[in-house]
PDB file of N, CA, C and O in Angstrom:
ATOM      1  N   UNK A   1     128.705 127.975 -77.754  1.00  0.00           N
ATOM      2  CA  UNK A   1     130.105 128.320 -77.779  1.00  0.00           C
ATOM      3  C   UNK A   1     130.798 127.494 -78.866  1.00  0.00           C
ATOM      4  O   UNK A   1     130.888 126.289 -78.632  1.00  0.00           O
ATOM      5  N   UNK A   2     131.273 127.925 -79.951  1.00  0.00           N
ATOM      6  CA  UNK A   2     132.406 127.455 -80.437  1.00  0.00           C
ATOM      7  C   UNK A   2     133.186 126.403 -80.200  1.00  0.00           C
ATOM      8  O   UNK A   2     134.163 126.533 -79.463  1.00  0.00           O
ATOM      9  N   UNK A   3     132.809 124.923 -80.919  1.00  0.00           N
ATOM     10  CA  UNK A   3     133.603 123.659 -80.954  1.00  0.00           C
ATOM     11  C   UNK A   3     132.573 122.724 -79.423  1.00  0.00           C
ATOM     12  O   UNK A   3     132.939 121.920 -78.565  1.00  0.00           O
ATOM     13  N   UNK A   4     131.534 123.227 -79.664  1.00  0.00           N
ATOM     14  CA  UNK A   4     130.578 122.327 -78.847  1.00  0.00           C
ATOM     15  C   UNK A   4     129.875 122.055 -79.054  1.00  0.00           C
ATOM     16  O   UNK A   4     129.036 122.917 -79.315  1.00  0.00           O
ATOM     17  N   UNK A   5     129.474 120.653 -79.155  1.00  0.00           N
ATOM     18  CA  UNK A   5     128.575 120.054 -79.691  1.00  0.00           C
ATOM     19  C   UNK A   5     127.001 120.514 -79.670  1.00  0.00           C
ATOM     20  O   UNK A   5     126.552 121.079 -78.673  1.00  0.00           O
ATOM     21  N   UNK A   6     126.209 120.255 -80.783  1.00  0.00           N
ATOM     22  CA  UNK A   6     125.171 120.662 -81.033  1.00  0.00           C
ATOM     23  C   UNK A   6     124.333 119.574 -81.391  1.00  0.00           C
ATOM     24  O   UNK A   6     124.704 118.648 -82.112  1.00  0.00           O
ATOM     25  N   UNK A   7     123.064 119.695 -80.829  1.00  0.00           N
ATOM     26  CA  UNK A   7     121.953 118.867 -81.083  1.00  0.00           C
ATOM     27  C   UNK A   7     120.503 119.686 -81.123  1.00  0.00           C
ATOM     28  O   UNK A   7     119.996 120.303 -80.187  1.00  0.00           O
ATOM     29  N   UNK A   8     120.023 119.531 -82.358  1.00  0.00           N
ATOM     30  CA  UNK A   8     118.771 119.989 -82.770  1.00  0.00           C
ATOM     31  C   UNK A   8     117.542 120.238 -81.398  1.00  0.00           C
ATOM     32  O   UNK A   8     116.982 119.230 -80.967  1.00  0.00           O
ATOM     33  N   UNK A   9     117.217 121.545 -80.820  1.00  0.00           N
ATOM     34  CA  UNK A   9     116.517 122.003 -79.910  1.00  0.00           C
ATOM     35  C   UNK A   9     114.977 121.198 -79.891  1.00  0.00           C
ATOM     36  O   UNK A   9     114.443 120.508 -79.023  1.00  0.00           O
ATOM     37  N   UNK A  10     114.375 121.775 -81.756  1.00  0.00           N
ATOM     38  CA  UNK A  10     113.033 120.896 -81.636  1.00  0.00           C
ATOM     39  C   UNK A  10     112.997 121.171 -83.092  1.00  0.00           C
ATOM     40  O   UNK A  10     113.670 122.033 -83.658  1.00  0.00           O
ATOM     41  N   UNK A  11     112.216 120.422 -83.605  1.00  0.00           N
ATOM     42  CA  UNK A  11     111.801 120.067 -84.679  1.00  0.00           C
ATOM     43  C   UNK A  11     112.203 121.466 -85.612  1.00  0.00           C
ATOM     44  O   UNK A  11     113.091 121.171 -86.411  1.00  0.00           O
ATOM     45  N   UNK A  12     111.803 122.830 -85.711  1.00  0.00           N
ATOM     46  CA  UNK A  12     112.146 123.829 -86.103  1.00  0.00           C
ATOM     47  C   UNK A  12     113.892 123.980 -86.608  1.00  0.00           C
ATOM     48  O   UNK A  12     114.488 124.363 -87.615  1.00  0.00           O
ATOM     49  N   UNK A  13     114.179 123.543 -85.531  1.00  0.00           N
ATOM     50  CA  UNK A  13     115.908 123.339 -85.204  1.00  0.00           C
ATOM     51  C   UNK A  13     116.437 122.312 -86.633  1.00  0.00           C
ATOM     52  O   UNK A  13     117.077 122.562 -87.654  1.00  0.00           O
ATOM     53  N   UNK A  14     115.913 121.308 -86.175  1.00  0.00           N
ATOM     54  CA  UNK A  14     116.003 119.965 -87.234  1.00  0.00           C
ATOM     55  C   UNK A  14     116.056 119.675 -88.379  1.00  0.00           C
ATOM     56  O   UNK A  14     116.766 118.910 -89.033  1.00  0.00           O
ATOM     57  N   UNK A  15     114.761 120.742 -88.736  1.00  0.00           N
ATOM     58  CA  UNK A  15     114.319 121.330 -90.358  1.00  0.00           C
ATOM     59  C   UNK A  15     115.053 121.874 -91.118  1.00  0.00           C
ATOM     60  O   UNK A  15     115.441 121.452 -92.208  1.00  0.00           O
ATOM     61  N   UNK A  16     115.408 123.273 -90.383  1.00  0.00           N
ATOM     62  CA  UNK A  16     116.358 124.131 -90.687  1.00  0.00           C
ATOM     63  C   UNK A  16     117.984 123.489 -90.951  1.00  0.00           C
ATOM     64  O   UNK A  16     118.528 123.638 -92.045  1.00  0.00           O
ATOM     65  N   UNK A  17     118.625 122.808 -89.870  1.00  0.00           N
ATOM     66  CA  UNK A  17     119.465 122.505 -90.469  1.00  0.00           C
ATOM     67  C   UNK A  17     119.588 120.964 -91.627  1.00  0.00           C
ATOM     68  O   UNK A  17     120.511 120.849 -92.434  1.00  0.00           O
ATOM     69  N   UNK A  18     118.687 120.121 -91.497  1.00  0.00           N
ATOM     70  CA  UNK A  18     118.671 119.169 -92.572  1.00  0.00           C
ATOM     71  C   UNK A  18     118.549 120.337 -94.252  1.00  0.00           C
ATOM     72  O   UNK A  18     119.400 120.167 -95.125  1.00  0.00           O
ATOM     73  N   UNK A  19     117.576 121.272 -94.420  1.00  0.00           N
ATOM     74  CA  UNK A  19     117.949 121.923 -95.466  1.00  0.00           C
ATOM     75  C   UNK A  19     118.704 122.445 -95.874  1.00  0.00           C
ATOM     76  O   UNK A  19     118.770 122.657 -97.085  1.00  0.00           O
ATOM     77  N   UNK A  20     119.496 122.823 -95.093  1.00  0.00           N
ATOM     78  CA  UNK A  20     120.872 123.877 -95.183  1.00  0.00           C
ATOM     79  C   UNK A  20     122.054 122.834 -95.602  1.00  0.00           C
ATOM     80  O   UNK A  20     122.780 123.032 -96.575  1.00  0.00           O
ATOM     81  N   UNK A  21     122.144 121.818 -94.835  1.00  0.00           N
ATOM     82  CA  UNK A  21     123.257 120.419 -95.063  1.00  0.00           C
ATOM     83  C   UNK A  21     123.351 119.487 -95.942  1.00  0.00           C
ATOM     84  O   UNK A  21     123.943 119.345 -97.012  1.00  0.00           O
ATOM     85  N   UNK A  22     122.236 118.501 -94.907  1.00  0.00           N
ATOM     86  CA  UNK A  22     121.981 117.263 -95.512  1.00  0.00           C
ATOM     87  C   UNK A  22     121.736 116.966 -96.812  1.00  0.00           C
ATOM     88  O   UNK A  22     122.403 116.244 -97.553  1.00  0.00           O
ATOM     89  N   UNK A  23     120.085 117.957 -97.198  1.00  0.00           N
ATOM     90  CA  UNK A  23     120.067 117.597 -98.487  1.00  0.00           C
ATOM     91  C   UNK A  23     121.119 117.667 -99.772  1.00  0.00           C
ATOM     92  O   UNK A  23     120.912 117.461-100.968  1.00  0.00           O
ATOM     93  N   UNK A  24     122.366 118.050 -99.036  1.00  0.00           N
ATOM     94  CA  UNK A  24     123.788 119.124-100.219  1.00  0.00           C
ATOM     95  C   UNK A  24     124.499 117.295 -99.834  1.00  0.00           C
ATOM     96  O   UNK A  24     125.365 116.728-100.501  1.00  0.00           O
ATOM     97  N   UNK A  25     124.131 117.004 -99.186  1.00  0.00           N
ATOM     98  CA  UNK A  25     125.421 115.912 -98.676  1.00  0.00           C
ATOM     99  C   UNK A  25     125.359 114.807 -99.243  1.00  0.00           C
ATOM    100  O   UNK A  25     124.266 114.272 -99.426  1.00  0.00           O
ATOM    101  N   UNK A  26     126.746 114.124 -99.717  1.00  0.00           N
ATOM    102  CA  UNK A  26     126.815 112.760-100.264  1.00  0.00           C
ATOM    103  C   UNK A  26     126.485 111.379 -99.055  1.00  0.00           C
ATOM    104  O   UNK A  26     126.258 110.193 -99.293  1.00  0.00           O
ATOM    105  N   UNK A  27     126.556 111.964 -97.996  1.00  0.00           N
ATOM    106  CA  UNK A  27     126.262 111.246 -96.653  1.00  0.00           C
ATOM    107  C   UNK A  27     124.272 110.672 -96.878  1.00  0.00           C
ATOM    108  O   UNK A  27     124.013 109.503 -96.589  1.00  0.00           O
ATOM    109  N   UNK A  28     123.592 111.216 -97.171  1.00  0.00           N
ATOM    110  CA  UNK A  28     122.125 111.022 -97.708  1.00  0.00           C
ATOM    111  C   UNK A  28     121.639 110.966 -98.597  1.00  0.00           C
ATOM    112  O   UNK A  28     120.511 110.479 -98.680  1.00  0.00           O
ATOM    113  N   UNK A  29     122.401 111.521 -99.783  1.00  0.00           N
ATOM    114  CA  UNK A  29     122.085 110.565-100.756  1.00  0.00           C
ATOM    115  C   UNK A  29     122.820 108.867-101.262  1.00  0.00           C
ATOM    116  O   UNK A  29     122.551 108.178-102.246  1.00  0.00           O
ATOM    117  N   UNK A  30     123.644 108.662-100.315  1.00  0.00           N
ATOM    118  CA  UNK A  30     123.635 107.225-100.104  1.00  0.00           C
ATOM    119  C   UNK A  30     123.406 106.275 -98.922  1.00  0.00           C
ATOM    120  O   UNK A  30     123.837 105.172 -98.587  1.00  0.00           O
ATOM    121  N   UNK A  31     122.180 107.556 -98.232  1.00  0.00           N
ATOM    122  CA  UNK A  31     121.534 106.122 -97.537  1.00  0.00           C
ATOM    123  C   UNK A  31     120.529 105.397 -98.009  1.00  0.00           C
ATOM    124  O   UNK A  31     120.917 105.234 -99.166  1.00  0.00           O
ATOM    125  N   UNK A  32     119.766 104.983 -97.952  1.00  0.00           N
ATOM    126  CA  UNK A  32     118.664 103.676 -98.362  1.00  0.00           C
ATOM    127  C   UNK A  32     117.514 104.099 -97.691  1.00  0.00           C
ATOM    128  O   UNK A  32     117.625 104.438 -96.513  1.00  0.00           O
ATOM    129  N   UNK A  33     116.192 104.142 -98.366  1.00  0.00           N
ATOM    130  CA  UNK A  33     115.078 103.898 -97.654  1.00  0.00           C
ATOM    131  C   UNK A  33     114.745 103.138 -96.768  1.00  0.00           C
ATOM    132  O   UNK A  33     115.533 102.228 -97.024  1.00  0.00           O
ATOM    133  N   UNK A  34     114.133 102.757 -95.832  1.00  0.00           N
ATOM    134  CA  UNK A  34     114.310 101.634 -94.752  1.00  0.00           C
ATOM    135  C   UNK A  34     112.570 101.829 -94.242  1.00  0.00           C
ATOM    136  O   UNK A  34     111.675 102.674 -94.271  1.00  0.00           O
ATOM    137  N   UNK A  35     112.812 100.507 -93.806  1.00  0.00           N
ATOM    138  CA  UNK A  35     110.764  99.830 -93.303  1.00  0.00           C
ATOM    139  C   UNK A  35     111.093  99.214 -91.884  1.00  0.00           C
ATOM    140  O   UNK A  35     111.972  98.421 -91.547  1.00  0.00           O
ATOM    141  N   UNK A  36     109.862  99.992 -90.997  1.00  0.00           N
ATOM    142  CA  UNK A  36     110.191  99.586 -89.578  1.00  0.00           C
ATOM    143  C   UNK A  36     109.434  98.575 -89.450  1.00  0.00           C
ATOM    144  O   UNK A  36     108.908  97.960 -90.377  1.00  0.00           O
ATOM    145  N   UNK A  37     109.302  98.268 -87.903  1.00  0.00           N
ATOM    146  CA  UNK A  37     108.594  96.810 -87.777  1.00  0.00           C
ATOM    147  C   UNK A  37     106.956  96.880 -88.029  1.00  0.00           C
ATOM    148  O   UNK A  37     106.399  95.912 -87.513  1.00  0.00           O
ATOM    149  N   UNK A  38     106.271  97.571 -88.535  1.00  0.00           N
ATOM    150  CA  UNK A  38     105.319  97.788 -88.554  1.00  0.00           C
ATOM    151  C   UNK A  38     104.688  97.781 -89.975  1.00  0.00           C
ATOM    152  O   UNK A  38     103.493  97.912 -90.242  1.00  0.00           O
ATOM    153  N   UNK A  39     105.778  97.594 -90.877  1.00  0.00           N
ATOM    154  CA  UNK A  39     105.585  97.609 -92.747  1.00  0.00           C
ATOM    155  C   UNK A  39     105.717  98.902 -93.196  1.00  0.00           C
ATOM    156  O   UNK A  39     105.647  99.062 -94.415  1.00  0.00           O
ATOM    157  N   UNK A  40     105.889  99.838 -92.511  1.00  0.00           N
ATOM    158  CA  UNK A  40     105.873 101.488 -93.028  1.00  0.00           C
ATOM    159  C   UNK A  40     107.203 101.732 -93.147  1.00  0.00           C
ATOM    160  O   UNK A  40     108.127 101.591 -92.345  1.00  0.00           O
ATOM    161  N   UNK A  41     107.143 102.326 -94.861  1.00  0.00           N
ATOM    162  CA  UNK A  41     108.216 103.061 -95.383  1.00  0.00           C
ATOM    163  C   UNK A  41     108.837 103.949 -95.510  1.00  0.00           C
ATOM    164  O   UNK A  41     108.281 104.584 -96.406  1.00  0.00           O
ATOM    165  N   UNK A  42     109.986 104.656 -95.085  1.00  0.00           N
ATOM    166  CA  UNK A  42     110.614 105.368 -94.522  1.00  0.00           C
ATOM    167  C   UNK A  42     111.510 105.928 -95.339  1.00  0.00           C
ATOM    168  O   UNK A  42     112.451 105.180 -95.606  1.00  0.00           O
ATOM    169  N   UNK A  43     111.567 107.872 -96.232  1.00  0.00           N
ATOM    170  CA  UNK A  43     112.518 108.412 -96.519  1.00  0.00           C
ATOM    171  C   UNK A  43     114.129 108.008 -95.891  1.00  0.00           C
ATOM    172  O   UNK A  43     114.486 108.116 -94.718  1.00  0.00           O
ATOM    173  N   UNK A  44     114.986 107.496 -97.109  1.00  0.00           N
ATOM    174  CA  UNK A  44     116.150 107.974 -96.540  1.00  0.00           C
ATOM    175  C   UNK A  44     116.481 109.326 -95.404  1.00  0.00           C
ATOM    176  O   UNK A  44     115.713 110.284 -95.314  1.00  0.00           O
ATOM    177  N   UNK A  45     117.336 109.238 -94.854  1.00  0.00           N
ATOM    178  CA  UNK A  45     117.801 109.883 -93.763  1.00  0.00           C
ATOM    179  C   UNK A  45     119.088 110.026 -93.272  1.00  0.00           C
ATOM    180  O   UNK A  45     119.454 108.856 -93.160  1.00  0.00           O
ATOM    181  N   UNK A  46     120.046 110.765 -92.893  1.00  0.00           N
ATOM    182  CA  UNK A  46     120.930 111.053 -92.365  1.00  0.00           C
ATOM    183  C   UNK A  46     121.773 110.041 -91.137  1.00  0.00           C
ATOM    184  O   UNK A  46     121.535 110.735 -90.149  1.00  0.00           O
ATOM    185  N   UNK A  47     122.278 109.309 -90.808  1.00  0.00           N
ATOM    186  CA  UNK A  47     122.186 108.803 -89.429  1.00  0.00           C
ATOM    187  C   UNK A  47     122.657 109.302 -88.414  1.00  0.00           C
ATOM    188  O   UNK A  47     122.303 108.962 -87.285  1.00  0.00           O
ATOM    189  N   UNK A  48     123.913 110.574 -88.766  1.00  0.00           N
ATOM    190  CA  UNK A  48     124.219 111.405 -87.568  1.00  0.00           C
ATOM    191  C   UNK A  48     123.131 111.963 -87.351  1.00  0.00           C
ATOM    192  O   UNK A  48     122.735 111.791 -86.198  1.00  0.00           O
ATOM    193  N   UNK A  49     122.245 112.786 -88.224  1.00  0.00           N
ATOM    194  CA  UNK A  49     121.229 113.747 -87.457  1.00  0.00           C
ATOM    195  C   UNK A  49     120.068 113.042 -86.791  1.00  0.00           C
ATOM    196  O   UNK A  49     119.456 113.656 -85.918  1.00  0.00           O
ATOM    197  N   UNK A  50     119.591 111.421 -87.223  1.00  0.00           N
ATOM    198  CA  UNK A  50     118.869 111.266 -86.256  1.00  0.00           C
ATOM    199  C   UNK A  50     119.436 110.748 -84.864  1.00  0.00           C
ATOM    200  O   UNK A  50     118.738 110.703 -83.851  1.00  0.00           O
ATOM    201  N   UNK A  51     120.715 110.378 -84.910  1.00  0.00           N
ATOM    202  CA  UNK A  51     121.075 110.106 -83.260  1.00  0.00           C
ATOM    203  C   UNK A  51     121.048 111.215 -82.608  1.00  0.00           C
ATOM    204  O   UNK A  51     120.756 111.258 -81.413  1.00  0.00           O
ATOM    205  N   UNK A  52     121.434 112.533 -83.511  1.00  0.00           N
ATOM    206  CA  UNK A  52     120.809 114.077 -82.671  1.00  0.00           C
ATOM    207  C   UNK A  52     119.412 113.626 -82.413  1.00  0.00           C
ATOM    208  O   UNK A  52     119.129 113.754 -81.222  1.00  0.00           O
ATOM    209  N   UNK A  53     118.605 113.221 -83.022  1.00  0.00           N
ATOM    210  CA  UNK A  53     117.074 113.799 -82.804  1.00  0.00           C
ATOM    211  C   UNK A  53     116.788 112.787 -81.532  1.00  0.00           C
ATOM    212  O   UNK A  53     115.980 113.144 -80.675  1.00  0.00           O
ATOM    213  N   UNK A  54     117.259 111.901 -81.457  1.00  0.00           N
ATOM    214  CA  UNK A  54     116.986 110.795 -80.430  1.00  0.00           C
ATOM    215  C   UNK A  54     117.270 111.105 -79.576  1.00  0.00           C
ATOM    216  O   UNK A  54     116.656 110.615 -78.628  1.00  0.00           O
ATOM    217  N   UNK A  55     118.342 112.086 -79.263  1.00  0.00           N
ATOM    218  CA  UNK A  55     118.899 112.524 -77.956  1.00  0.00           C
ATOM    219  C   UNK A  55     120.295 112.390 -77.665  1.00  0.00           C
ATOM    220  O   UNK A  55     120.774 112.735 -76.585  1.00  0.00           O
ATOM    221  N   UNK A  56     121.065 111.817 -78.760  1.00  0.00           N
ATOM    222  CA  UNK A  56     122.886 111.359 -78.731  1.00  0.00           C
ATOM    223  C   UNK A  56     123.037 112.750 -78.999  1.00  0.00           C
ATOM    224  O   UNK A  56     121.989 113.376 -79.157  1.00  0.00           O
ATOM    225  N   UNK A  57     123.737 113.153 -79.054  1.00  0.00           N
ATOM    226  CA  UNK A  57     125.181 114.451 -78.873  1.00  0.00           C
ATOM    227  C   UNK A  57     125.969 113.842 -79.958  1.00  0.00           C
ATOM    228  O   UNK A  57     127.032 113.522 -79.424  1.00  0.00           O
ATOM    229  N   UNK A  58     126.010 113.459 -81.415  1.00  0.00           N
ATOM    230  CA  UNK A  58     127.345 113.068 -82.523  1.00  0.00           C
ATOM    231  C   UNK A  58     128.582 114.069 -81.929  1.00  0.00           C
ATOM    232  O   UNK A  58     128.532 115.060 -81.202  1.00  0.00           O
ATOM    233  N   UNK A  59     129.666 113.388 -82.543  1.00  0.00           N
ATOM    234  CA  UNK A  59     130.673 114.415 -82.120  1.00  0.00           C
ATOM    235  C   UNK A  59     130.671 115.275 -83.477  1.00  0.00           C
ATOM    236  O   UNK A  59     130.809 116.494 -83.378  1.00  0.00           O
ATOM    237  N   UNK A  60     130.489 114.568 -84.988  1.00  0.00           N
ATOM    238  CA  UNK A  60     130.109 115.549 -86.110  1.00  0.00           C
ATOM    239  C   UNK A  60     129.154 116.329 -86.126  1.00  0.00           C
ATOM    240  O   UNK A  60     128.725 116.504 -87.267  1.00  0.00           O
ATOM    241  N   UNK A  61     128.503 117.014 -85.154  1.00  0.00           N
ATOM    242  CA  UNK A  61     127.770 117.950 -85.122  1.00  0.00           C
ATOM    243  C   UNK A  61     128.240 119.374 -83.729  1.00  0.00           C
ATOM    244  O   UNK A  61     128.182 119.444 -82.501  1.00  0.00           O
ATOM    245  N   UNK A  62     128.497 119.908 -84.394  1.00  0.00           N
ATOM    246  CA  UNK A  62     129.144 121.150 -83.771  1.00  0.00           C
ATOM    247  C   UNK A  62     129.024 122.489 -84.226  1.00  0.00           C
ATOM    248  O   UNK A  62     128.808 122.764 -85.406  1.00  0.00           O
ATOM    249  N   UNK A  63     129.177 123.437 -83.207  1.00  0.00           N
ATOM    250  CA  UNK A  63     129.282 124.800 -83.568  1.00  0.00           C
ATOM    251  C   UNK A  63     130.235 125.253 -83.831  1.00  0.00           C
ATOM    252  O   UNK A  63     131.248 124.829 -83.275  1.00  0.00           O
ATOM    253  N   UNK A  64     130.348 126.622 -85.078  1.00  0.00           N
ATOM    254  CA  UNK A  64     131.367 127.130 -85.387  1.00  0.00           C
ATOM    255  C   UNK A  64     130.686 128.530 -86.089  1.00  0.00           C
ATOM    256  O   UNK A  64     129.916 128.550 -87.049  1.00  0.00           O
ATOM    257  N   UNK A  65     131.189 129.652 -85.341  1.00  0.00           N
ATOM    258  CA  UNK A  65     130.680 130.553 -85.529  1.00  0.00           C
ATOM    259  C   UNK A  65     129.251 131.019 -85.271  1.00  0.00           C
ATOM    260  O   UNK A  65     128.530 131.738 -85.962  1.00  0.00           O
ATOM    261  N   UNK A  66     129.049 130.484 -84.216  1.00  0.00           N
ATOM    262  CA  UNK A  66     127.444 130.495 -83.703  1.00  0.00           C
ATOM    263  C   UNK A  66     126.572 130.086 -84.427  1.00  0.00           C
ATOM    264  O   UNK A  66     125.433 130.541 -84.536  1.00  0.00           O
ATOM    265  N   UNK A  67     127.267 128.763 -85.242  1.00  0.00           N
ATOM    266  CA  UNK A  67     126.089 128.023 -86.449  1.00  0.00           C
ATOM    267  C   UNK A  67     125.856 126.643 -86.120  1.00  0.00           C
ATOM    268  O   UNK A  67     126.429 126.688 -85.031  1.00  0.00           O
ATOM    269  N   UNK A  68     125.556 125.730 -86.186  1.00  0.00           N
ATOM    270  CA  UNK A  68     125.740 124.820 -86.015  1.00  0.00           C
ATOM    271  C   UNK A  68     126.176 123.688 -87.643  1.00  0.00           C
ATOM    272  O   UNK A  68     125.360 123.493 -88.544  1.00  0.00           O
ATOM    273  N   UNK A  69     127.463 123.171 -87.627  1.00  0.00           N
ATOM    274  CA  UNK A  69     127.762 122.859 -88.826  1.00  0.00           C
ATOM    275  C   UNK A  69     127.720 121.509 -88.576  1.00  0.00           C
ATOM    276  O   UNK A  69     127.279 121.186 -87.473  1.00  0.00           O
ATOM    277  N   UNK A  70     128.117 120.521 -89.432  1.00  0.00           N
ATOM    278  CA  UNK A  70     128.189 118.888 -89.029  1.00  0.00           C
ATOM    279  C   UNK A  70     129.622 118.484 -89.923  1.00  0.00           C
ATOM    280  O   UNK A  70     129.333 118.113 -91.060  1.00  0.00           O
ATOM    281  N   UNK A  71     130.787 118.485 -89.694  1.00  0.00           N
ATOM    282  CA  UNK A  71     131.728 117.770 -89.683  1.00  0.00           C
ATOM    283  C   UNK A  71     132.077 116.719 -90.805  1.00  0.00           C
ATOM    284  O   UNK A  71     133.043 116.762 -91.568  1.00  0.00           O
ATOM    285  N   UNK A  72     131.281 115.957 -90.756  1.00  0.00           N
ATOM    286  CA  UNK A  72     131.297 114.795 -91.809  1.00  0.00           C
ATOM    287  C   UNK A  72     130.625 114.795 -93.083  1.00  0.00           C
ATOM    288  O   UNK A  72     130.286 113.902 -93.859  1.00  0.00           O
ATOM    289  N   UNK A  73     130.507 116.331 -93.079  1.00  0.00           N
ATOM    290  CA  UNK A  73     129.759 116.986 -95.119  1.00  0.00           C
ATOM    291  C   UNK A  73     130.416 116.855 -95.231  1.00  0.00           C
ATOM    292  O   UNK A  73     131.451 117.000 -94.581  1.00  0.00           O
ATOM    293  N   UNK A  74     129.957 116.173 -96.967  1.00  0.00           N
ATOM    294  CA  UNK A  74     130.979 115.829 -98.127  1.00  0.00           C
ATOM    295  C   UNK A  74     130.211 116.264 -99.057  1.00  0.00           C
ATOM    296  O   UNK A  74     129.632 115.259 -99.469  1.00  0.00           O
ATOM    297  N   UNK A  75     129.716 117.512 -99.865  1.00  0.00           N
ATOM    298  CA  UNK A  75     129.055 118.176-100.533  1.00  0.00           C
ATOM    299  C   UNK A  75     128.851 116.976-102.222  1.00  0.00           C
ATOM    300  O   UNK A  75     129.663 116.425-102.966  1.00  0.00           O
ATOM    301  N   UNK A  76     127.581 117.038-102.178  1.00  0.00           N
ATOM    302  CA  UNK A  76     127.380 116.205-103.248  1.00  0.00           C
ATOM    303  C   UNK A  76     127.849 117.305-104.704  1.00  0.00           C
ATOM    304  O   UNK A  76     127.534 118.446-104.365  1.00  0.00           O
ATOM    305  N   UNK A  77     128.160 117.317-105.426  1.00  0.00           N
ATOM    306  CA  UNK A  77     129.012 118.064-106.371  1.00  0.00           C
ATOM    307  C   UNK A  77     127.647 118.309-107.861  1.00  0.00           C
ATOM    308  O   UNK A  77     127.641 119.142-108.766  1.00  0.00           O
ATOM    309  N   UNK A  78     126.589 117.112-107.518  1.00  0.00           N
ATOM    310  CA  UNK A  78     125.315 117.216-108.865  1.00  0.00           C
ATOM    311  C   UNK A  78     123.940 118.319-107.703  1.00  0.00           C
ATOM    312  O   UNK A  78     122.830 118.799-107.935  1.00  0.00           O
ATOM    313  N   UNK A  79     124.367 118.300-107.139  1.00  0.00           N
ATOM    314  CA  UNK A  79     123.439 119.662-106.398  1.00  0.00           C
ATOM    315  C   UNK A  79     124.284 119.994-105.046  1.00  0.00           C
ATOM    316  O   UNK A  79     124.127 119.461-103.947  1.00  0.00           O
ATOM    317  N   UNK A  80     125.177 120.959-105.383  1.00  0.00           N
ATOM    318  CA  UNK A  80     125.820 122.008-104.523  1.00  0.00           C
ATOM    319  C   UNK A  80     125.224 122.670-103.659  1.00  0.00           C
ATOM    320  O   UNK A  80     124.060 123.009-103.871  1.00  0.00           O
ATOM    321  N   UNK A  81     125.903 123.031-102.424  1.00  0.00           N
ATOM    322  CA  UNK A  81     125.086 124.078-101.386  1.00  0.00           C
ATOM    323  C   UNK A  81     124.733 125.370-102.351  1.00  0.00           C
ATOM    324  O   UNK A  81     123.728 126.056-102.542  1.00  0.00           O
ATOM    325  N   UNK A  82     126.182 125.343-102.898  1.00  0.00           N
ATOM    326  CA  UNK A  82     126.067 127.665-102.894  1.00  0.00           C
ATOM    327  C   UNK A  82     125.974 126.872-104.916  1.00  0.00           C
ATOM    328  O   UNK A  82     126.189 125.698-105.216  1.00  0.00           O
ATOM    329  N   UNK A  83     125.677 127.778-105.683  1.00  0.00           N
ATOM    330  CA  UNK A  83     125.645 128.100-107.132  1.00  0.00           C
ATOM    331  C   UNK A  83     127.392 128.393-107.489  1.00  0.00           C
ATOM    332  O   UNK A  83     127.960 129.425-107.133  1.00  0.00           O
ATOM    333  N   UNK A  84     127.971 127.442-108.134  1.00  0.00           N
ATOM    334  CA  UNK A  84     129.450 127.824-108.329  1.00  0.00           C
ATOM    335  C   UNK A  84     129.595 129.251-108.960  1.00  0.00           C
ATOM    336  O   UNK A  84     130.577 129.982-108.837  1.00  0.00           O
ATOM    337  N   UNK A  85     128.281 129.558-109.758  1.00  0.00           N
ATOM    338  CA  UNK A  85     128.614 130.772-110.759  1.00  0.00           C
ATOM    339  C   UNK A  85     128.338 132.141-110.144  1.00  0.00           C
ATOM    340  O   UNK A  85     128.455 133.143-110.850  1.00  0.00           O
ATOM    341  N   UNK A  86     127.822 132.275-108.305  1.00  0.00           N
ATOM    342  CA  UNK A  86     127.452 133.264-108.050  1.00  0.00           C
ATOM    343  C   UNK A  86     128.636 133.797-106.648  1.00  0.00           C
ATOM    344  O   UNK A  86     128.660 134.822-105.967  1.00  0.00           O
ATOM    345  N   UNK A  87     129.503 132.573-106.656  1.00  0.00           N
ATOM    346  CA  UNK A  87     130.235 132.557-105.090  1.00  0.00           C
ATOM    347  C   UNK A  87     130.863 133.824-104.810  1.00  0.00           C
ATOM    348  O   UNK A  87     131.368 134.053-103.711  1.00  0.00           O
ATOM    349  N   UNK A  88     130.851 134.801-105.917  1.00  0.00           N
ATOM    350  CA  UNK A  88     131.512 136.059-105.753  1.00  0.00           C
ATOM    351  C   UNK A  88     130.639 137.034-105.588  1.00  0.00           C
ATOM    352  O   UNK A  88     131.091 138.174-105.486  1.00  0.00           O
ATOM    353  N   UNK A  89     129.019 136.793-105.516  1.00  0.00           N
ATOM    354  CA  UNK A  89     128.724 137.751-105.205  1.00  0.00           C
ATOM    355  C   UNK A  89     128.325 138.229-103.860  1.00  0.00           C
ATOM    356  O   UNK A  89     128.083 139.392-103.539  1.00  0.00           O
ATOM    357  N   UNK A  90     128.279 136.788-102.858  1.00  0.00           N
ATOM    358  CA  UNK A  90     128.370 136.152-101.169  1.00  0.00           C
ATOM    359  C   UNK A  90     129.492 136.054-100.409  1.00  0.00           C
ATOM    360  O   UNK A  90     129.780 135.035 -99.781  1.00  0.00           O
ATOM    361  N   UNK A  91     130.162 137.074-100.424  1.00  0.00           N
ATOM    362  CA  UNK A  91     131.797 136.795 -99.143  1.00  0.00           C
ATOM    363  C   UNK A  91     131.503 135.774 -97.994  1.00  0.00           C
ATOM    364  O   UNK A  91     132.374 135.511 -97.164  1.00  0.00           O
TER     365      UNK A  91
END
């Protein structure tokens, strides 16, 4: 329903929307690689979407229009979601 929070079902879920978003977002490309306690190195990452994956509910992650969108995109402007030169041919 519309304006309720959303959290990634399963991994499929997760995928799909990190490609559609994240990778567009200035939110991940300024996070940092990071090393857990174990010495293993770790892709940057999102931190709202993994408190989704952990099991938190973000409040920036929500539905709108039976999609699930995240709130706190800030579209990185050197790789855009949509192609500026085609936006007229996608209503």
């Amino acid at each position: 329903m519309d304006g309720d929070l959303w959290r990634p079902a399963n991994e499929k879920a997760d995928l799909a929307f990190s490609q559609k978003w994240c990778v567009h977002c200035l939110e991940l490309s300024e996070a940092e690689p990071w090393e857990d306690e174990f010495g293993q190195e770790h892709p940057a990452s999102c931190v709202i979407l993994n408190m989704a994956v952990w099991g938190d509910k973000p409040h920036q992650l929500k539905i709108r229009n039976g999609e699930p969108i995240c709130t706190a995109y800030r579209e990185d402007a050197s790789f855009p979601m949509r192609c500026p030169h085609t936006l007229e041919l996608f209503p």
